[in-house]
PyMOL commands that place a pseudoatom at each C-alpha (Angstrom):
pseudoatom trace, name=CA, resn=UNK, resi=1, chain=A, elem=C, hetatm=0, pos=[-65.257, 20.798, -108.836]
pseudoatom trace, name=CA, resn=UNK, resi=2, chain=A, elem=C, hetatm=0, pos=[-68.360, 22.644, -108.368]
pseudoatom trace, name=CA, resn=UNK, resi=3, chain=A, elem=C, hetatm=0, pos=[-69.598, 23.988, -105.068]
pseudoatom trace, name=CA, resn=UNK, resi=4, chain=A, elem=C, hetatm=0, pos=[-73.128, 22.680, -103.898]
pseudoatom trace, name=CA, resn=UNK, resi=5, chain=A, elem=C, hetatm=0, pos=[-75.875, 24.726, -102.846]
pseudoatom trace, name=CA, resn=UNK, resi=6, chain=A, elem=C, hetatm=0, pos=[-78.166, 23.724, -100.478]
pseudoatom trace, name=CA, resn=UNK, resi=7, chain=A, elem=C, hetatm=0, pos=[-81.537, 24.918, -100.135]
pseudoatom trace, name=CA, resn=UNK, resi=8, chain=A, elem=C, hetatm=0, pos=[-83.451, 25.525, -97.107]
pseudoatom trace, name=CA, resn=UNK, resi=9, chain=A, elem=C, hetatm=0, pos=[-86.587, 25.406, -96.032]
pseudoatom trace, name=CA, resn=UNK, resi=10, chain=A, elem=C, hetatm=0, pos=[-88.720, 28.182, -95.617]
pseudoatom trace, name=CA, resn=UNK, resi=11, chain=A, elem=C, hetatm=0, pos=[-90.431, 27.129, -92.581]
pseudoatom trace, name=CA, resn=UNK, resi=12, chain=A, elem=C, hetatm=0, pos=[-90.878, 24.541, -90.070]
pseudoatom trace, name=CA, resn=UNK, resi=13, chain=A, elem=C, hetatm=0, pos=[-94.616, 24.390, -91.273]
pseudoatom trace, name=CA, resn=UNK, resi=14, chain=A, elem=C, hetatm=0, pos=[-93.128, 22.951, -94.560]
pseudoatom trace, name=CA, resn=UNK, resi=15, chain=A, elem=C, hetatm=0, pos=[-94.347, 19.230, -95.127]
pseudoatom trace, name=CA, resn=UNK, resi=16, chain=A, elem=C, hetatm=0, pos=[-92.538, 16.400, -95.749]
pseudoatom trace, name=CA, resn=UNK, resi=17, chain=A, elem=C, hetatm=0, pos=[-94.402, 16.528, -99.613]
pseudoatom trace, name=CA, resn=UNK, resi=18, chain=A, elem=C, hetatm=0, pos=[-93.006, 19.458, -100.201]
pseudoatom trace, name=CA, resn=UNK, resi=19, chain=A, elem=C, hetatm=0, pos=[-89.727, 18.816, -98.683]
pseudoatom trace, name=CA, resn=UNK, resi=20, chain=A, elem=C, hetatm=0, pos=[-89.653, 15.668, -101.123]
pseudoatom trace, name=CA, resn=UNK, resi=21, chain=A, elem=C, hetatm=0, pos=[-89.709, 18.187, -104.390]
pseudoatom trace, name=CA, resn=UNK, resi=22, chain=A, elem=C, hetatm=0, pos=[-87.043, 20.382, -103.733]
pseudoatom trace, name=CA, resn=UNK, resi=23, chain=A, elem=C, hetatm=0, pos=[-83.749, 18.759, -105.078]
pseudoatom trace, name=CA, resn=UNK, resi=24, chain=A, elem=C, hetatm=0, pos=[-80.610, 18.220, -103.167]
pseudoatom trace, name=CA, resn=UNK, resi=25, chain=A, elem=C, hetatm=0, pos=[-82.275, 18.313, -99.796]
pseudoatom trace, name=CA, resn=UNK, resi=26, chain=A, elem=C, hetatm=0, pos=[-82.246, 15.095, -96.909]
pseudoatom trace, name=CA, resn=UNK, resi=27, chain=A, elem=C, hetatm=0, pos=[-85.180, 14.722, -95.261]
pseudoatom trace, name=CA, resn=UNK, resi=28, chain=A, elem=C, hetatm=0, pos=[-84.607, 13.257, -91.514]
pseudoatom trace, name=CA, resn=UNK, resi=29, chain=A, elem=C, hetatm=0, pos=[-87.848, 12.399, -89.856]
pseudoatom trace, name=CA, resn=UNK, resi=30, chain=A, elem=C, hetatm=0, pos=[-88.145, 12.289, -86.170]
pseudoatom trace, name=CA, resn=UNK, resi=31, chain=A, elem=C, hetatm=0, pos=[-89.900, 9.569, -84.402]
pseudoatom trace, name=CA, resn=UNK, resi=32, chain=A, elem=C, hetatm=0, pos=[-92.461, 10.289, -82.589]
pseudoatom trace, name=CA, resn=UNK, resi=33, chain=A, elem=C, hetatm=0, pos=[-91.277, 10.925, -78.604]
pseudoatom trace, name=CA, resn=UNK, resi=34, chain=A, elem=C, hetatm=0, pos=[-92.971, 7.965, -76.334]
pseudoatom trace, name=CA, resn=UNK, resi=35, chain=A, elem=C, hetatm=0, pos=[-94.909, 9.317, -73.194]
pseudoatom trace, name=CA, resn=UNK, resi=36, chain=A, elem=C, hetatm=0, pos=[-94.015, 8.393, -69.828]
pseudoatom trace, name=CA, resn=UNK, resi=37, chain=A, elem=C, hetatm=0, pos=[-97.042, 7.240, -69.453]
pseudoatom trace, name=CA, resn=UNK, resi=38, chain=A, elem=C, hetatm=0, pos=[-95.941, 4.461, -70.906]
pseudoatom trace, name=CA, resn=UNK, resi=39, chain=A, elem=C, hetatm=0, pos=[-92.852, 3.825, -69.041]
pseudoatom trace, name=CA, resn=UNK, resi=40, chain=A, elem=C, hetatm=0, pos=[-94.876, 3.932, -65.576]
pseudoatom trace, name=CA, resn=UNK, resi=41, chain=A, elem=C, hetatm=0, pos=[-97.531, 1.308, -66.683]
pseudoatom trace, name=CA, resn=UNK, resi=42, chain=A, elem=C, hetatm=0, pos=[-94.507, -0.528, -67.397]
pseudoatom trace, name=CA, resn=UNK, resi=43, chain=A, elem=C, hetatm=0, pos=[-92.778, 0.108, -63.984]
pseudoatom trace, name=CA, resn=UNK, resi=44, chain=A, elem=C, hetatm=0, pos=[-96.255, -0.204, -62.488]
pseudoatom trace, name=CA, resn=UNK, resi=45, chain=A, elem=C, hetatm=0, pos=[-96.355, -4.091, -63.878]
pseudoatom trace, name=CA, resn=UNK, resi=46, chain=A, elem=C, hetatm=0, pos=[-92.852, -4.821, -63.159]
pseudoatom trace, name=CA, resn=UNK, resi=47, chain=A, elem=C, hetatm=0, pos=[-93.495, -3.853, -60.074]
pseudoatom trace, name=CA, resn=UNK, resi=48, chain=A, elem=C, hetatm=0, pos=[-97.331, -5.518, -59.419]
pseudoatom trace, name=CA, resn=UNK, resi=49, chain=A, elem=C, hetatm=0, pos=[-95.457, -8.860, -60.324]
pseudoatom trace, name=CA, resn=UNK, resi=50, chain=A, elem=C, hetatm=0, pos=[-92.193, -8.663, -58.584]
pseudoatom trace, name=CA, resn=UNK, resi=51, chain=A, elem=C, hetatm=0, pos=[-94.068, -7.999, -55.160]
pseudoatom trace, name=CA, resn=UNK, resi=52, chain=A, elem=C, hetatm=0, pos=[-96.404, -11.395, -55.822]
pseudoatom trace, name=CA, resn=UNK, resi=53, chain=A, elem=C, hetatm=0, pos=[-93.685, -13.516, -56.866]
pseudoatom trace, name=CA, resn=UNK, resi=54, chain=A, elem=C, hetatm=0, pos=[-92.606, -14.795, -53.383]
pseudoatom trace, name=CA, resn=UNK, resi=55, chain=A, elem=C, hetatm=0, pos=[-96.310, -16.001, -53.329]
pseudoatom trace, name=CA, resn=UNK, resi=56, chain=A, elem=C, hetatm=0, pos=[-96.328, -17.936, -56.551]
pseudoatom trace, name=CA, resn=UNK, resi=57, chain=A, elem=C, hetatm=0, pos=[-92.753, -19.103, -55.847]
pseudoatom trace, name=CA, resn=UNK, resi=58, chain=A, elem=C, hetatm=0, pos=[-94.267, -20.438, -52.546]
pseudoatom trace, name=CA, resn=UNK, resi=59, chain=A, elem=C, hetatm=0, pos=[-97.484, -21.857, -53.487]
pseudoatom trace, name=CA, resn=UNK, resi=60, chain=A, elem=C, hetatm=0, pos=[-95.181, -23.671, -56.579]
pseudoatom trace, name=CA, resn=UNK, resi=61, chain=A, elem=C, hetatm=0, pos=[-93.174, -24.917, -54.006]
pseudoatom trace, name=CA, resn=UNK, resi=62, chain=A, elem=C, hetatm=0, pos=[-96.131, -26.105, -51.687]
pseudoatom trace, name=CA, resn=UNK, resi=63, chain=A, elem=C, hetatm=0, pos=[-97.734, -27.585, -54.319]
pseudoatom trace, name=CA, resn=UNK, resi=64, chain=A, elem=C, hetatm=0, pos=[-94.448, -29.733, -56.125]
pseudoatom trace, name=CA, resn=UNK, resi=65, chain=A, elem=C, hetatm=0, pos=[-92.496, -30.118, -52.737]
pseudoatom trace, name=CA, resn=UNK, resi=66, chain=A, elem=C, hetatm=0, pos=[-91.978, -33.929, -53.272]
pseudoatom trace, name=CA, resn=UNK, resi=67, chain=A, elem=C, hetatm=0, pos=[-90.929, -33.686, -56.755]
pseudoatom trace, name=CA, resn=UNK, resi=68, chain=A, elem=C, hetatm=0, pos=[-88.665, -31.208, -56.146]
pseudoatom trace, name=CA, resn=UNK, resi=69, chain=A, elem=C, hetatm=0, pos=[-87.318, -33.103, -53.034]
pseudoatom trace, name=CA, resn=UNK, resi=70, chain=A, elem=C, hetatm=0, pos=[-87.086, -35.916, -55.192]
pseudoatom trace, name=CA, resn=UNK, resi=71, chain=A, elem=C, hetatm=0, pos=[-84.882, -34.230, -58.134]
pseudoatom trace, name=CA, resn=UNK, resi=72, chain=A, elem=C, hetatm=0, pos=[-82.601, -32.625, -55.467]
pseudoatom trace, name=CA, resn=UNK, resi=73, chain=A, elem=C, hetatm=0, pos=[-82.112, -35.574, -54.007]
pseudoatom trace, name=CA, resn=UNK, resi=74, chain=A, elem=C, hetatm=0, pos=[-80.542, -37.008, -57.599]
pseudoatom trace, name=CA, resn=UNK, resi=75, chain=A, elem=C, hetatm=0, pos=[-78.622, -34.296, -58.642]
pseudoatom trace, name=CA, resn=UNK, resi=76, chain=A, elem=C, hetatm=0, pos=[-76.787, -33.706, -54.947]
pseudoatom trace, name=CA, resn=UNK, resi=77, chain=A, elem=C, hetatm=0, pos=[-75.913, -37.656, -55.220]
pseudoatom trace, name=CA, resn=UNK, resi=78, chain=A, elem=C, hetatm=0, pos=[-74.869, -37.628, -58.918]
pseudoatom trace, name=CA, resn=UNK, resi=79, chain=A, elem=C, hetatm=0, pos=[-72.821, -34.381, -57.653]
pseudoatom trace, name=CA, resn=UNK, resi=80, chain=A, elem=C, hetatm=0, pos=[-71.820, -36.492, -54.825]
pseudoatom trace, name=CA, resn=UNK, resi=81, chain=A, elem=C, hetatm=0, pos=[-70.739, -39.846, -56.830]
pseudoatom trace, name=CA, resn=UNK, resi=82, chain=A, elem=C, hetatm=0, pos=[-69.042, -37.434, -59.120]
pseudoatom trace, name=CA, resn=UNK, resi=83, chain=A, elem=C, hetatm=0, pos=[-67.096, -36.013, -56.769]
pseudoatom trace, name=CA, resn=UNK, resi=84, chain=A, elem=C, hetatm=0, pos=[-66.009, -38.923, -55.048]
pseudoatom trace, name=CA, resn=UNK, resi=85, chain=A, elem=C, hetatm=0, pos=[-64.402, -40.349, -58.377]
pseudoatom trace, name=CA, resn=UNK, resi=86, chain=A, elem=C, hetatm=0, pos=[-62.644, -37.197, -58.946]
pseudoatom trace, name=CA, resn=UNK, resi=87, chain=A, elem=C, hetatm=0, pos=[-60.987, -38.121, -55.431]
pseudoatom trace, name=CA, resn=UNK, resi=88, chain=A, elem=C, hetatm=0, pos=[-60.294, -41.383, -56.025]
pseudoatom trace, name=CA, resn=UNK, resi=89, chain=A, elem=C, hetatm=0, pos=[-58.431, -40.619, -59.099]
pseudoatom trace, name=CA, resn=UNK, resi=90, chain=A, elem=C, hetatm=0, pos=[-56.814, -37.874, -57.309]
pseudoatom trace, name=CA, resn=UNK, resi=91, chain=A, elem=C, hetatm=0, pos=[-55.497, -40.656, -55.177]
pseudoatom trace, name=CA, resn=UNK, resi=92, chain=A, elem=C, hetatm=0, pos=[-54.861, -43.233, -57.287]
pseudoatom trace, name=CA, resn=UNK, resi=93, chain=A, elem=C, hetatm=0, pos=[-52.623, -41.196, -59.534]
pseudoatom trace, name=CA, resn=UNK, resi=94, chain=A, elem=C, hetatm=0, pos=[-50.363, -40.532, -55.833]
pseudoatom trace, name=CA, resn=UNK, resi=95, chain=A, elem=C, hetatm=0, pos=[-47.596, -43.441, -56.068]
pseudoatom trace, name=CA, resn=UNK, resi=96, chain=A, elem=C, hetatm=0, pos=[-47.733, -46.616, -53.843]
pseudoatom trace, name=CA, resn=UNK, resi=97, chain=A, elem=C, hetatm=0, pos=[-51.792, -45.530, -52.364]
pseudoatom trace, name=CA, resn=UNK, resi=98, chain=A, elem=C, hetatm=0, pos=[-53.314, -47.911, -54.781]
pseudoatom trace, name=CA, resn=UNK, resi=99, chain=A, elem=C, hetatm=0, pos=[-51.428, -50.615, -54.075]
pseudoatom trace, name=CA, resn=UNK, resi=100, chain=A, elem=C, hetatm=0, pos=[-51.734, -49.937, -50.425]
pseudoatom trace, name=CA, resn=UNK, resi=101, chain=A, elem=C, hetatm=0, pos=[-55.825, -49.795, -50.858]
pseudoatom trace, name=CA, resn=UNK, resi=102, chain=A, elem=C, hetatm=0, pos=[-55.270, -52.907, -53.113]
pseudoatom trace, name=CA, resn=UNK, resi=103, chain=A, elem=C, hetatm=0, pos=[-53.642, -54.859, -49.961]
pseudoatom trace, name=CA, resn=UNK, resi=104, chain=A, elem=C, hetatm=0, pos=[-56.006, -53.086, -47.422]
pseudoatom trace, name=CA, resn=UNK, resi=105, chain=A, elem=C, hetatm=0, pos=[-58.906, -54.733, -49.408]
pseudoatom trace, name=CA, resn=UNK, resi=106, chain=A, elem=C, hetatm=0, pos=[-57.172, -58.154, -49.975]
pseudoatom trace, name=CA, resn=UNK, resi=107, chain=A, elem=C, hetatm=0, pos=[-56.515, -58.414, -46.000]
pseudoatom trace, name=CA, resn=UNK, resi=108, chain=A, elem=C, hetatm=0, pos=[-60.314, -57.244, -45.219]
pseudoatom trace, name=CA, resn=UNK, resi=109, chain=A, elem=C, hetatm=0, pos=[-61.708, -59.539, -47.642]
pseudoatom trace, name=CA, resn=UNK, resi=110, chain=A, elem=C, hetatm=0, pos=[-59.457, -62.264, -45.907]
pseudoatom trace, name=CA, resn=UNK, resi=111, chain=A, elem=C, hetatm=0, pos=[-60.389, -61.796, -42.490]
pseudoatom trace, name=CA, resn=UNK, resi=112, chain=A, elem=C, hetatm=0, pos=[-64.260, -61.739, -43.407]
pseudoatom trace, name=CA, resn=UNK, resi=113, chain=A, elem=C, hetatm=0, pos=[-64.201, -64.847, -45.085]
pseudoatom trace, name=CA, resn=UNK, resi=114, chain=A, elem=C, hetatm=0, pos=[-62.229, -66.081, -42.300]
pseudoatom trace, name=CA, resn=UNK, resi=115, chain=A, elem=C, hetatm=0, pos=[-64.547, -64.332, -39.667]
pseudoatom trace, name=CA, resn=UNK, resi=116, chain=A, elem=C, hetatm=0, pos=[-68.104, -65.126, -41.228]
pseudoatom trace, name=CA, resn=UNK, resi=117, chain=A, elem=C, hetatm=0, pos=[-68.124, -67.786, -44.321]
pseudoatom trace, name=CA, resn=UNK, resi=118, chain=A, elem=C, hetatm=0, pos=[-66.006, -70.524, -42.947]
pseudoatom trace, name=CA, resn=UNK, resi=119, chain=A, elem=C, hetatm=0, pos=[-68.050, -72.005, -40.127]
pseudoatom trace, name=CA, resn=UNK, resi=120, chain=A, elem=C, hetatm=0, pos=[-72.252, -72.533, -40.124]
pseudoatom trace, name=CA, resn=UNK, resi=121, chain=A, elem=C, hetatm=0, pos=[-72.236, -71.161, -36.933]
pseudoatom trace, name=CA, resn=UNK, resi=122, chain=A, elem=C, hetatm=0, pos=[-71.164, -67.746, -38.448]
pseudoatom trace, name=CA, resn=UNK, resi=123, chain=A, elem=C, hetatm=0, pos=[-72.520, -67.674, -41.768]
pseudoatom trace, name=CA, resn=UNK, resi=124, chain=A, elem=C, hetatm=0, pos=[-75.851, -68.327, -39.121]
pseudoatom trace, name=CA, resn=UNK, resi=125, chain=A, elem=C, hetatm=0, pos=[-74.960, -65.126, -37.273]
pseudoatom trace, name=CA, resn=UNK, resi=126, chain=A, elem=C, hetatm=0, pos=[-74.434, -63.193, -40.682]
pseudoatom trace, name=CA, resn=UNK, resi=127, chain=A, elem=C, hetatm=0, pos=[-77.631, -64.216, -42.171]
pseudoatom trace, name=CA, resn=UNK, resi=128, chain=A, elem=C, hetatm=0, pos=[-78.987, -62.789, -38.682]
pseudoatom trace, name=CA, resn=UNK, resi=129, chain=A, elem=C, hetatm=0, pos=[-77.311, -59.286, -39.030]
pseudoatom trace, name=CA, resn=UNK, resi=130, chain=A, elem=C, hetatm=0, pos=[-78.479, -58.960, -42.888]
pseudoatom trace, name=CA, resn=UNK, resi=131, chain=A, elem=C, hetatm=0, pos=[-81.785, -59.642, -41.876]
pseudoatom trace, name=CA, resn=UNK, resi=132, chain=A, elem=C, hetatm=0, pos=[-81.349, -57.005, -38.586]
pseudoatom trace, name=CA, resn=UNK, resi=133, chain=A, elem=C, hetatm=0, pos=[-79.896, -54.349, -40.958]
pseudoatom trace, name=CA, resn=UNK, resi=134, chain=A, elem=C, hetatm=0, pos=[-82.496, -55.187, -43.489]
pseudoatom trace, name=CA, resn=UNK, resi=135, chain=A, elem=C, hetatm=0, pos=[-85.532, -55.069, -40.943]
pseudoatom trace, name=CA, resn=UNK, resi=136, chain=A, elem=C, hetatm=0, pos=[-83.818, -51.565, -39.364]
pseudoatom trace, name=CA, resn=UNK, resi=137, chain=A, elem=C, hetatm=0, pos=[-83.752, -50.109, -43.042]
pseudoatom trace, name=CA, resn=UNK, resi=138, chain=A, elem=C, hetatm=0, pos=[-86.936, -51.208, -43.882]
pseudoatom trace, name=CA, resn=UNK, resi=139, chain=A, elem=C, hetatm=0, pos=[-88.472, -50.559, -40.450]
pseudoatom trace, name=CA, resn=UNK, resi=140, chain=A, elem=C, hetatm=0, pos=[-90.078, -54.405, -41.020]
pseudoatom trace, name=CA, resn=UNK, resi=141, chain=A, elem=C, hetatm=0, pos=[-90.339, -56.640, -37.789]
pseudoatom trace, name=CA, resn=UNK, resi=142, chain=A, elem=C, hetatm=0, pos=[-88.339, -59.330, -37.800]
pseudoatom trace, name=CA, resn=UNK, resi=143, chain=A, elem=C, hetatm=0, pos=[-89.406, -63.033, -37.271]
pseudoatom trace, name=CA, resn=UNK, resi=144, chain=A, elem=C, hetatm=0, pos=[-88.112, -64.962, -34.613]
pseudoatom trace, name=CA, resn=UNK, resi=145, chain=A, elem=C, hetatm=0, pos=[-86.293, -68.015, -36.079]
for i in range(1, 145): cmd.bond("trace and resi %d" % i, "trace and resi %d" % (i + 1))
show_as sticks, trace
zoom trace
């Protein structure tokens, strides 16, 4: 197998034109070098917006504080709820707690029938507390009955 030759160029005046013609030679262009010019304007806007961006971030706040309030307030109780079930079945998989909840619950839901649905009198003084609860939640006076 024959050895190549390679050609050089004469000069670094030599265009790419002429470059092109002579056979068996790469050319490799160079892109042009940016200035860092550019890089500060860039630095220089980075900059400009990171030092105002505690004022928007406040002023976006100010300006959508019950919405925001409002959204928190839904995702910390669906976090909540979420979590609470993960207990629950943390506990419920434990052997003999549910059936001890089961009989706590049965027992409660004894004595308050026994305690407040029974008699007149008490379902009297329950309808009272709902409505006292209910007035306290509210922040509703109550009417005297």
């Amino acid at each position: 197998m024959p050895e190549q030759e390679f050609t050089e160029t004469a000069s670094k005046d030599t265009t790419v034109a002429e470059i092109n013609t002579q056979t068996g030679t790469i050319t490799k262009l160079q892109p042009p070098a940016q200035p860092q010019d550019e890089w500060v304007k860039y630095g220089e806007q980075i900059s400009t917006f990171l030092a105002t961006l505690p004022e928007y971030v406040g002023g976006f706040f100010n300006q959508y504080k019950q919405p925001l309030v409002t959204v928190g307030l839904i995702v910390g109780s669906i976090v909540a709820v979420k979590v609470l079930l993960a207990i629950l079945d943390a506990l419920n998989d434990i052997p003999l707690v549910a059936p001890t909840f089961e009989l706590i619950g049965i027992g409660y839901s004894a004595w308050f029938v026994y305690r407040y649905l029974l008699k007149a009198s008490t379902r009297k003084e329950l309808t009272t507390e709902i409505t006292t609860l209910k007035s306290q939640v509210v922040g509703k006076e109550i009417p005297e009955a």
